[in-house]
C-alpha positions in Angstrom: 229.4 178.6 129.9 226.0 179.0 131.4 224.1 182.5 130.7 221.8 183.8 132.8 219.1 185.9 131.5 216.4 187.0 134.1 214.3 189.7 135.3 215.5 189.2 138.8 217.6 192.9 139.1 220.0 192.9 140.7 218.9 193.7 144.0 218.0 190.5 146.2 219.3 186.9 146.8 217.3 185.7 143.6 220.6 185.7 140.8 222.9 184.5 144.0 220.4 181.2 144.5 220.4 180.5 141.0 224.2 180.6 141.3 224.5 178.6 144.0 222.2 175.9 142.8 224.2 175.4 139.7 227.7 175.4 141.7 226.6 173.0 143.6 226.2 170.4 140.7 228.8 172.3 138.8 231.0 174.2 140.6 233.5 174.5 137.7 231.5 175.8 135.4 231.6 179.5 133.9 228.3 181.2 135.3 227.4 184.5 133.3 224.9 187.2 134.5 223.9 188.2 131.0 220.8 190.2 131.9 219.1 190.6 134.9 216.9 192.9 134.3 214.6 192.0 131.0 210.8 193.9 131.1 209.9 192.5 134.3 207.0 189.9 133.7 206.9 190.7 130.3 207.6 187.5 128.0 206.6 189.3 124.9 209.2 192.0 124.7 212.1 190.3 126.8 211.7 187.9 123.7 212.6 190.8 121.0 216.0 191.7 123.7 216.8 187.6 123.9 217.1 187.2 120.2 219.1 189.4 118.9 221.2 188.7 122.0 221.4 185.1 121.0 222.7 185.4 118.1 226.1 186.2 119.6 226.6 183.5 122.2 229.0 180.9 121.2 228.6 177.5 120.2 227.6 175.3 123.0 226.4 178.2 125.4 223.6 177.2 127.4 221.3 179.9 128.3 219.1 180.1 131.6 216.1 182.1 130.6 213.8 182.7 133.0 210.8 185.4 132.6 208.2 183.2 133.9 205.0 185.3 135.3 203.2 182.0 135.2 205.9 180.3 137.6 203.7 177.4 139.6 200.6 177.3 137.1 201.5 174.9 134.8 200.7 177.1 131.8 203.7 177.1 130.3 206.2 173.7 130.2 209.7 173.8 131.2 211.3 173.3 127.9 215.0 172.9 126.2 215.1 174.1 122.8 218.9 173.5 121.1 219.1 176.8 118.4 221.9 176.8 116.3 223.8 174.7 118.7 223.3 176.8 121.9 220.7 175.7 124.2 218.2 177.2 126.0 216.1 176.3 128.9 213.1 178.1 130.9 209.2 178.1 130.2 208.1 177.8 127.0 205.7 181.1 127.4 207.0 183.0 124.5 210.0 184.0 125.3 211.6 181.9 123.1 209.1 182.7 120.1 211.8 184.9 118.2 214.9 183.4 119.2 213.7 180.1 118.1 211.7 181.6 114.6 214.9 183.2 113.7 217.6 180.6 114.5 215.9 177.6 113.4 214.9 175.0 116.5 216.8 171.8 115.6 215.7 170.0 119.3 213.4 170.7 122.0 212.6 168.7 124.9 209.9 168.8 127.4 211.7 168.7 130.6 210.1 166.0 132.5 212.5 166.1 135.5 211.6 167.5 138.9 213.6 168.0 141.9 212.6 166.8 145.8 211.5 170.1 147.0 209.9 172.4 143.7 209.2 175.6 145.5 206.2 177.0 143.9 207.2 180.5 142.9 211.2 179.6 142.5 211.3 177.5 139.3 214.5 179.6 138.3 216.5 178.4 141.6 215.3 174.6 141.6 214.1 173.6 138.7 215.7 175.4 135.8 219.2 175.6 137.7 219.9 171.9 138.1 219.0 171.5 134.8 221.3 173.8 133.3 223.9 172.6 135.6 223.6 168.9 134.2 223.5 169.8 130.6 226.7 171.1 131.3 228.3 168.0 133.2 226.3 165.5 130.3 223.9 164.4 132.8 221.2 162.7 131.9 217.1 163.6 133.2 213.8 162.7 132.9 212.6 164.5 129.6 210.7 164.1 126.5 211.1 165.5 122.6 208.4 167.0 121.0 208.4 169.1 118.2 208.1 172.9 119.0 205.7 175.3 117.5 205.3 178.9 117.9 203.2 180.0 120.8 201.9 183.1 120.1 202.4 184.3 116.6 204.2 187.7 117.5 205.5 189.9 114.3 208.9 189.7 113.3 209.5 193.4 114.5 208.0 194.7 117.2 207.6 198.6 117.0 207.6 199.3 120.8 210.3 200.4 123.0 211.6 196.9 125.0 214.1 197.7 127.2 215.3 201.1 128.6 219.2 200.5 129.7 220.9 202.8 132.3 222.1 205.2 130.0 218.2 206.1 129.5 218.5 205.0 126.1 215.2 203.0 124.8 215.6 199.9 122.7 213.4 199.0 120.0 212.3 195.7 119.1 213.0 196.2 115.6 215.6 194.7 113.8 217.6 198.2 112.3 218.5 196.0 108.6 214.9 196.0 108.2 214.4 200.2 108.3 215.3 201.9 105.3 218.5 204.5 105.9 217.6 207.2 106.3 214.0 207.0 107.7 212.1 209.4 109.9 210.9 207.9 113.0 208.4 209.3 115.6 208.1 208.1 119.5 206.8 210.3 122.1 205.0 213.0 119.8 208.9 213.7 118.1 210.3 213.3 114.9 213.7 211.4 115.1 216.3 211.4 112.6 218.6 208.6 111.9 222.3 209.4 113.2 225.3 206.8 113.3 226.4 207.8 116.9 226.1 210.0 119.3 228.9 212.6 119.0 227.6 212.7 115.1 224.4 215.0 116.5 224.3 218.5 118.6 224.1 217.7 122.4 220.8 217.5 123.9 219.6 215.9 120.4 217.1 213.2 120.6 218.0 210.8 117.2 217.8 206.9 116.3 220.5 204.5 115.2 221.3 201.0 114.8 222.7 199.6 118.1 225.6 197.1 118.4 222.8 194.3 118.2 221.0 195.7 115.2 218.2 197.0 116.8 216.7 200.5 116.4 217.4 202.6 119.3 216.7 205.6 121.2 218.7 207.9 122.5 220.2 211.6 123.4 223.7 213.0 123.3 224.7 213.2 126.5 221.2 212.3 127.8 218.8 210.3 128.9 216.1 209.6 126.3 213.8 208.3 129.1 214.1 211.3 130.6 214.2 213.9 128.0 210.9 211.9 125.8 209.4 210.4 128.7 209.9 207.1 127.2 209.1 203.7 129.0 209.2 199.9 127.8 205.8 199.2 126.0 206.0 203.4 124.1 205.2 202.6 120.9 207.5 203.6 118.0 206.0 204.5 114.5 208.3 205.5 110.5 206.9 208.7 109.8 209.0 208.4 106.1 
């Protein structure tokens, strides 16, 4: 299967091009829209959403990842990395810094390749597309190995929100095992205790727990903790104890 992770939205013709553009090498193949709405132009924190995301994608996914505010520049190479036996493909700006740190990067190629007509602000329709599309047919393309590094030295956690989803809840880029139980947390000028869910605190209640990909995350029973803490992506997050 081929998973899409963008910050198109959903709003647009940009996911239905990319679709296209891999049916028409591959029209049998399973196209997922994973996410489609990462921090928009933000490489840094959509990478703390891909990789605990990652993690979970079967064996011999391949993963269209495309958060590219440098599309056309030529600052950042068009890359497939192979983690853990899933690859993924899109511009090596980041967004693979945590992904690859935590899986372990056993290939990457420089992708070499380019189509007739490269648009210069549509990478994600005809460049990273057709590539997908013939990794998943066996296909052969222009392409070089090179041994990746790590292009920006981000921590291991990142103590901001990343992602706000439509419940209003605010994801953290920290890995939850990494918190001590128990721990007070403070975002927004509140103190936030740690709860397992949300029915096990009073409605209204703003807590934190560990969400179903490990990460620490915000949120309200039976509200929006957007709304109710005036949270947005980039808010940082602090342990008070």
């Amino acid at each position: 299967m081929i998973l899409l992770f963008t910050d198109y939205g959903q709003q647009g013709p940009y996911l239905g091009q990319v679709e296209i553009a891999i049916a028409r090498l591959a029209p049998a193949e399973r196209v997922i829209r994973l996410v489609s709405d990462a921090p928009r132009n933000d490489p840094l924190r959509s990478a703390y959403l891909l990789a605990p995301l990652g993690a979970g994608f079967p064996p011999g996914a391949i993963v269209f990842c495309v958060v590219d505010p440098g599309v056309g520049t030529d600052a950042d190479p068009p890359v497939v990395l192979e983690l853990d036996g899933r690859r993924f493909v899109g511009p090596d700006n980041g967004l693979f810094d945590i992904v690859a740190r935590r899986a372990g990067v056993r290939s990457a190629l420089r992708i070499d390749w380019r189509p007739p007509g490269l648009s210069a602000s549509f990478h994600g329709r005809d460049l990273y597309a057709p590539v997908c599309a013939m990794l998943a047919l066996g296909q052969p393309f222009a392409s070089t190995p090179f041994t990746w590094s790590d292009r920006h030295g981000w921590p291991d956690d990142l103590w901001e929100v990343i992602y706000v989803d439509g419940f209003g809840n605010a994801v953290t880029g920290v890995r939850a095992p990494e918190v001590p139980p128990g721990s007070r947390l403070s975002a927004a000028g509140r103190l936030l205790l740690q709860a397992r869910t949300f029915g096990d605190v009073p409605p209204g209640q703003p807590f934190w727990y560990r969400n179903s990909c490990d990460l620490v995350e915000i949120a309200v029973n039976g509200g929006s903790a957007a709304a109710a803490l005036g949270l947005s992506v980039g808010d940082p997050v602090q342990r008070v104890a």
